[in-house]
C-alpha positions in Angstrom: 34.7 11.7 -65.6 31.7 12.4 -64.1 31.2 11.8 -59.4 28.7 10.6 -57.4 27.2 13.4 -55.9 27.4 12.0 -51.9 30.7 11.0 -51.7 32.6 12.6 -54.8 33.3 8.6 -56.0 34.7 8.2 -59.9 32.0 7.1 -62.2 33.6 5.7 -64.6 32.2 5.2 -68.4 32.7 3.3 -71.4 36.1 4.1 -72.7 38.2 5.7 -70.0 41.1 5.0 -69.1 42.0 6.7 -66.4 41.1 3.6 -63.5 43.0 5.5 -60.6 41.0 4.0 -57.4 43.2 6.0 -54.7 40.7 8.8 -54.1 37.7 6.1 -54.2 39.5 4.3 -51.1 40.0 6.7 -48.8 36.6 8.2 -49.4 35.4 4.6 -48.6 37.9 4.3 -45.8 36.9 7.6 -44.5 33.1 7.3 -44.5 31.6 3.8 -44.0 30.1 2.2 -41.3 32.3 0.2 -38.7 30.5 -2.7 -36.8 32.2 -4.5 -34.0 32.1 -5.2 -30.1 32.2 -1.4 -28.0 35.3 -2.6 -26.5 37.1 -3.1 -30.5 36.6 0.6 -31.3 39.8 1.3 -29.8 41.7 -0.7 -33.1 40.0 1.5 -35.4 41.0 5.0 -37.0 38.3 7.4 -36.0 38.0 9.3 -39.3 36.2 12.7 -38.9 33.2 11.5 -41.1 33.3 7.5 -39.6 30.3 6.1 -37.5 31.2 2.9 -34.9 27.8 0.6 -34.2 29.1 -1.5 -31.7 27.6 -4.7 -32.1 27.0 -5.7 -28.6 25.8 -2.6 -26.4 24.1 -1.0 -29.7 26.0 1.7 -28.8 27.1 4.6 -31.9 30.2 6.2 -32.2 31.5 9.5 -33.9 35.1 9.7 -34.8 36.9 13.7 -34.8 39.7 12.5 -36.2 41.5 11.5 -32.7 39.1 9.5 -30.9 35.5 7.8 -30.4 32.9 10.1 -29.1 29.0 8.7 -28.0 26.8 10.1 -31.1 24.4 12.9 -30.2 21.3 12.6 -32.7 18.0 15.0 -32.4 15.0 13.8 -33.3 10.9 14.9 -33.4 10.0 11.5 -31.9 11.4 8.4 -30.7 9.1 5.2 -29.4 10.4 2.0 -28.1 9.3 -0.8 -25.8 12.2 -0.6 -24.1 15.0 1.8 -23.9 18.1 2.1 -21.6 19.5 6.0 -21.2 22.9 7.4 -19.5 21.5 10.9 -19.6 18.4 12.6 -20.9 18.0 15.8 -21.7 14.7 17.3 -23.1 14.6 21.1 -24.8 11.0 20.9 -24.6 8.9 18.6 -22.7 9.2 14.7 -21.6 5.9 12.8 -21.9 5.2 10.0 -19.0 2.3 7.8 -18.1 -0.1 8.8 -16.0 -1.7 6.7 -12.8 -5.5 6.6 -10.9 -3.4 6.2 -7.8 0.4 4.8 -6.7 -0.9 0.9 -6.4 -1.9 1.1 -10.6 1.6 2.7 -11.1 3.2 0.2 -9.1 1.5 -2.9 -10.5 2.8 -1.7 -13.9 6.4 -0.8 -13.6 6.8 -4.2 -11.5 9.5 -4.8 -8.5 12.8 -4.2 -10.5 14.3 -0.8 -11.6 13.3 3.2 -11.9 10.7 4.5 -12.8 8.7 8.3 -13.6 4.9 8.8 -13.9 2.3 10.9 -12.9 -0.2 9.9 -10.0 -2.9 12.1 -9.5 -1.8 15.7 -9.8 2.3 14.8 -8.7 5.4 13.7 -10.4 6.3 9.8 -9.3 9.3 8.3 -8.8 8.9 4.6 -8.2 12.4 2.5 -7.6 12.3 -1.4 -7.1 8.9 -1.6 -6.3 8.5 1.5 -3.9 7.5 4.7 -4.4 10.3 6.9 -3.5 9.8 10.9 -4.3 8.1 11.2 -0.5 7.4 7.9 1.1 11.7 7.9 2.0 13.0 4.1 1.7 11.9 0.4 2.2 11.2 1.1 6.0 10.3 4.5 5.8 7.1 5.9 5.1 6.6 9.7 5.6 3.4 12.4 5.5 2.7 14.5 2.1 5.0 17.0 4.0 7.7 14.7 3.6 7.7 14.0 7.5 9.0 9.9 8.6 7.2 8.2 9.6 8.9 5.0 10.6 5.9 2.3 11.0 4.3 3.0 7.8 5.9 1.5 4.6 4.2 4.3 2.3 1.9 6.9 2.3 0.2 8.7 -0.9 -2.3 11.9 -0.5 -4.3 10.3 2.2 -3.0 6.4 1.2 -1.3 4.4 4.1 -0.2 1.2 3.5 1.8 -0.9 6.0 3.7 -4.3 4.7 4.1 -5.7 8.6 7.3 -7.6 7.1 9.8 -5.2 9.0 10.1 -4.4 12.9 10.1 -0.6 11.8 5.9 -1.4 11.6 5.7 -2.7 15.5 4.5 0.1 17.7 6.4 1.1 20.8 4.2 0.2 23.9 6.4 0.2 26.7 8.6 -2.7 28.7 4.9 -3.8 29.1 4.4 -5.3 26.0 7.4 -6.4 25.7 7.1 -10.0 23.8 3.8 -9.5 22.7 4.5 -8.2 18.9 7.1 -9.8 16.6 7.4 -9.8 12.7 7.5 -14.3 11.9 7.3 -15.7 8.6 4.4 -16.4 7.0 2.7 -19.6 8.4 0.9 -19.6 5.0 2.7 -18.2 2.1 6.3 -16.0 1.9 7.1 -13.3 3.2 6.8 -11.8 6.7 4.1 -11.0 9.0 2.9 -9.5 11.9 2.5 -12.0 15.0 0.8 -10.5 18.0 0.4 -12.3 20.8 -2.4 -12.5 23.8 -1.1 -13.9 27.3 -2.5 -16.6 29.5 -4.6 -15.8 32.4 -5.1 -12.6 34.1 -4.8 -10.3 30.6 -6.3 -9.4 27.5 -4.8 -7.2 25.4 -2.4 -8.0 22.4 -2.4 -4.2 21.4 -3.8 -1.1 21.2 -2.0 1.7 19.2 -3.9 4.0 16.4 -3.3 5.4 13.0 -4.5 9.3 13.2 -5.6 10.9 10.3 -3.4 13.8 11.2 -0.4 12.2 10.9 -0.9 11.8 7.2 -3.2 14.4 5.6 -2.8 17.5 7.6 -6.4 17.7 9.3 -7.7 15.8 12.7 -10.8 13.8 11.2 -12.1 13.1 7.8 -15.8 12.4 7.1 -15.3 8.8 5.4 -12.6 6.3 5.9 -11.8 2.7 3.9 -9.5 0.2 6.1 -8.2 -3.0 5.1 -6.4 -5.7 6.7 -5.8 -9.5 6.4 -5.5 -11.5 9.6 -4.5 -15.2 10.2 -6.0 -17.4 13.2 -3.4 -20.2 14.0 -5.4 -24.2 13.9 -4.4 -24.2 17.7 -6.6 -20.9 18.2 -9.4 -21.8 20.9 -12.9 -19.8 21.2 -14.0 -19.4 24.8 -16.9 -22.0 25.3 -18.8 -20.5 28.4 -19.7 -17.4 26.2 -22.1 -17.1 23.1 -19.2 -14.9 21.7 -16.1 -16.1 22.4 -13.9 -14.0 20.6 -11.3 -11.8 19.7 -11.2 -7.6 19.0 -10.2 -6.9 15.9 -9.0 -3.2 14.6 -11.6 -1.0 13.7 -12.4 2.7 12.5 -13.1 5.3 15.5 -12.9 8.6 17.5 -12.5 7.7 20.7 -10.4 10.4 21.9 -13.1 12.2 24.0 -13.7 9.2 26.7 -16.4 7.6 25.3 -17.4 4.4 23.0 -15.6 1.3 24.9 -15.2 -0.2 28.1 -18.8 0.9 29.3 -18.1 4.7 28.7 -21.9 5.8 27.0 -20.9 8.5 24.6 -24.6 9.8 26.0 -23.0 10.9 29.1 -22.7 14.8 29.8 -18.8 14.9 29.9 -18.1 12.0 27.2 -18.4 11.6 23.7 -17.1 9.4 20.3 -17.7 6.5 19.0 -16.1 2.9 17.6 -16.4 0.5 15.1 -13.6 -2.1 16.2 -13.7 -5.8 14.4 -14.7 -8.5 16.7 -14.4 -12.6 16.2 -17.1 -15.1 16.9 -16.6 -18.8 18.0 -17.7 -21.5 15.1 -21.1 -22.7 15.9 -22.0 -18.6 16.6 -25.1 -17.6 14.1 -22.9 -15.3 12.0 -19.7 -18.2 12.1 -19.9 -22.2 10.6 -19.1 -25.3 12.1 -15.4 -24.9 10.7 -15.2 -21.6 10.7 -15.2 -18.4 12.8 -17.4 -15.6 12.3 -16.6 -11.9 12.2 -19.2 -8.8 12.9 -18.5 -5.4 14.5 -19.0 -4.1 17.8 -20.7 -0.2 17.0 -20.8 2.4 19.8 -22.3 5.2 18.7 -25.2 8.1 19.8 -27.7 5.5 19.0 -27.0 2.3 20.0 -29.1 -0.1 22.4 -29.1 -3.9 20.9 -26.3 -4.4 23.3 -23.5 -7.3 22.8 -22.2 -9.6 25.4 -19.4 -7.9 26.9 -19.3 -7.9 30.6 -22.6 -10.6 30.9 -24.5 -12.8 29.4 -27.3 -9.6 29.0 -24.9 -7.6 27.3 -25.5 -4.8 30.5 -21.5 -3.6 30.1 -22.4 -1.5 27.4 -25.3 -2.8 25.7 -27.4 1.3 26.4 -25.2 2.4 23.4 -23.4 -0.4 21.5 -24.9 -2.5 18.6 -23.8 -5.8 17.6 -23.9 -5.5 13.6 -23.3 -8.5 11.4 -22.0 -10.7 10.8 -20.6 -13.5 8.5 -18.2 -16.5 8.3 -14.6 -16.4 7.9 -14.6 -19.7 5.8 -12.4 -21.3 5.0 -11.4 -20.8 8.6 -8.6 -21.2 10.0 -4.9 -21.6 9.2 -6.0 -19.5 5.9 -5.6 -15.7 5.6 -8.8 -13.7 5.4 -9.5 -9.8 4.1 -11.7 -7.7 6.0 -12.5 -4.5 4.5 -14.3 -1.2 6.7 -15.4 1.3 5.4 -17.5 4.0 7.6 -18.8 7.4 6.5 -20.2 9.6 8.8 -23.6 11.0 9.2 -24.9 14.5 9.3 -24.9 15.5 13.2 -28.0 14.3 15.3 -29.6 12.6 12.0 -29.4 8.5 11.6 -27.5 8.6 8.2 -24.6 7.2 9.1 -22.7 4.1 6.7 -21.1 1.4 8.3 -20.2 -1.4 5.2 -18.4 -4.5 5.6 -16.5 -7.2 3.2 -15.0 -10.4 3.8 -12.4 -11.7 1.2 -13.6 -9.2 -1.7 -17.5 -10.1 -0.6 -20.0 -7.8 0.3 -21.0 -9.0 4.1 -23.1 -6.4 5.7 -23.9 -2.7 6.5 -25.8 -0.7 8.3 -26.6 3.3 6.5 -28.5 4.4 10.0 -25.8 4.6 12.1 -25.9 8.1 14.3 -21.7 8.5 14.8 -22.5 11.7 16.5 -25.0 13.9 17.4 -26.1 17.5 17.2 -23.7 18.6 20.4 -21.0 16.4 19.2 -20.5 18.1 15.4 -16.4 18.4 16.0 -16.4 14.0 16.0 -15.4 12.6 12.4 -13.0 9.8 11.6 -10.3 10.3 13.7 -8.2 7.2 13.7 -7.7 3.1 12.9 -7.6 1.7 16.5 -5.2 -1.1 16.0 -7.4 -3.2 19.2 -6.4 -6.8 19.5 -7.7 -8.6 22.7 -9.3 -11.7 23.3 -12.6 -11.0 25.6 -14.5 -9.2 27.3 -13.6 -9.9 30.5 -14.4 -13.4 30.5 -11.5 -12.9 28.0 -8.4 -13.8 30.7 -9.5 -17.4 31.5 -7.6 -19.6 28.9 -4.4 -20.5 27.5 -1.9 -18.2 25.7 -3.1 -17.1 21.9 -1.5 -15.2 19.3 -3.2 -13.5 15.6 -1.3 -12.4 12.6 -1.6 -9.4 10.5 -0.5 -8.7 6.6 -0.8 -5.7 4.6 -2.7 -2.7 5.8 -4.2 -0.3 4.0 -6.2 2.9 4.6 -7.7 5.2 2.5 -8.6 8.6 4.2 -11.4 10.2 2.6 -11.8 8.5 -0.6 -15.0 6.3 -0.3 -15.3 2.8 -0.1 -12.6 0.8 -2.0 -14.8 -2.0 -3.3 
């Protein structure tokens, strides 16, 4: 009587007699496949040589003859759309995906669950939508030296982006400003947002903080920055009539931290220097705005200004002998709408007119200037230093109306890795 040669089963042949089945059972018994829930593998006798699917986890069971034990397989490659792991362990290497930057890994592992990759030249560990492995938790941002840094939601090898949906993001200004800044609801779409409000007569400002370059790449100024931002102008928003302006200050790129470049101080002057690049509103009507709409252009102080602006007179005298007015375009469809305005400045050789100062509104290229003399042959040690957060409504003819308020989503900075669009 001859046996299969697997499983030593009788094969049995014309003539025999011999029909005992006893051995064949237990072989069976022994050896094939159980399928049930993972919770049912309990009723079964874990044979030595049995295997347990269970039918509802996918789970695979060993028995050793006294209990269930989770199967250990090796094997040169395993693919799947989808797999769920209690433990890994690699003897070699572990392959994962690899991203331009965190945003592209971000947009692809989506808002739920863990995930590893590669961004750049750094292991990544995104969980529920944030990036974890040095940008600390929801409210936390933090420097690539792993620093906090409690007002920024992340940060990423020069990358800063700020949600505004958290009062961690609000800068301390002092008892001052007290009841000027306050994270709302979105008077548009879900979420939260930064509200910043601008007093009734007598002031101007809404704030004034900065983002330094230092605080997330290691070095005081970089030679090009990107900044973007989205702001929101309420319908009961009013534009000062009695000037051609009318408008608001907006946040801008800038090294101001040398006295110069705002509120009439001429970076020209012998103990001064910097420069700014801050945002600034226009009243519809305005050349650069539309009937319905408000227009946005920048106010640029630099070594080479002169076309002046109106700031503290109609001639523009406050600091016309150094600022340009450079612009401009609409912010249509006006307001009650959120608008993108994208920055992006790159510096020019000292005491040469190479500078680039580019502009977008919504994703559209709006204007630029590539002559722009950000500092001069005495002033080499100027670069990008920071994003002056500057929201005020004026010039001085800026105090004389009611009480007004802007809102702010999603800002992002790029130090130092050219223009973003």
């Amino acid at each position: 009587m001859e046996k299969t040669p697997n499983h030593e089963l009788h094969r049995y042949e014309r003539g025999d007699t011999d029909w005992t089945h006893a051995p064949d059972m237990a072989t069976i018994e022994e050896r094939l496949v159980v399928r049930d829930s993972e919770h049912a593998r309990f009723e079964y006798e874990p044979h030595p040589a049995a295997t347990f699917i269970a039918t509802d986890t996918g789970a695979v069971y060993d028995g050793d003859g006294t209990e269930w034990n989770l199967a250990t397989r090796g094997v040169g490659a395993f693919e799947a759309d989808e797999a769920t792991v209690g433990r890994l362990e690699t003897l070699d290497a572990l392959s994962v995906p690899t991203y331009e930057d965190t945003a592209e890994m971000l947009e692809a592992t989506g808002e739920e669950g863990g995930y590893v990759g590669i961004v750049g030249d750094e292991l990544a560990v995104v969980v529920d939508g944030e990036r974890t492995d040095h940008t600390g938790d929801d409210e936390t941002g933090g420097d690539d030296d792993g620093n906090d840094i409690p007002y920024v939601t992340r940060t990423d090898d020069g990358y800063v982006y700020v949600a505004f949906d958290d009062d961690a993001h609000i800068r301390d200004e002092g008892e001052d400003w007290e009841g000027y800044h306050e994270i709302i609801d979105d008077p548009v779409d879900d979420g939260k947002v930064l509200r910043i409000g601008i007093p009734e007569i007598g002031e101007t400002y809404g704030a004034s903080w900065r983002y330094y370059v230092e605080d997330f790449v290691g070095q005081e100024t970089v030679e090009n920055a990107h900044v973007r931002y989205h702001v929101y102008h309420p319908p009961e928003f009013e534009f000062y009539e009695q000037s051609s302006v009318g408008g608001s200050k907006l946040p801008g790129l800038s090294d101001r931290e040398h006295g110069a470049a705002w509120g009439g101080r001429n970076p020209r002057d012998e103990d001064r220097d910097g420069w700014t690049a801050r945002m600034n509103t226009v009243k519809p009507t305005h050349s650069w705005a539309t009937a319905d709409a408000p227009g946005l252009y920048t106010i640029l102080s630099h070594y080479d200004g002169g076309d002046g602006y109106e700031a503290g007179g109609d001639d523009g005298s406050n600091s016309g002998d150094y600022t340009d007015a450079v612009g401009g375009g609409p912010l249509e469809p006006g307001f009650d709408a959120w608008h993108q305005v994208d920055q992006y400045v790159e510096m020019n050789t000292p005491g040469e007119r190479d500078g680039t100062l580019r502009v977008w509104i919504d994703g559209e290229f709006a204007y630029e200037r590539d002559d722009v003399m950000y500092r001069d042959e005495d002033a080499k040690f100027l670069g990008v230093r920071s994003l002056w957060w500057n929201i005020y409504y004026g010039g001085s003819w800026g105090a004389q109306r009611k009480d007004e308020w802007l809102a702010f989503r999603d800002l992002e900075i790029w130090w130092e890795q050219g223009p973003q669009l």
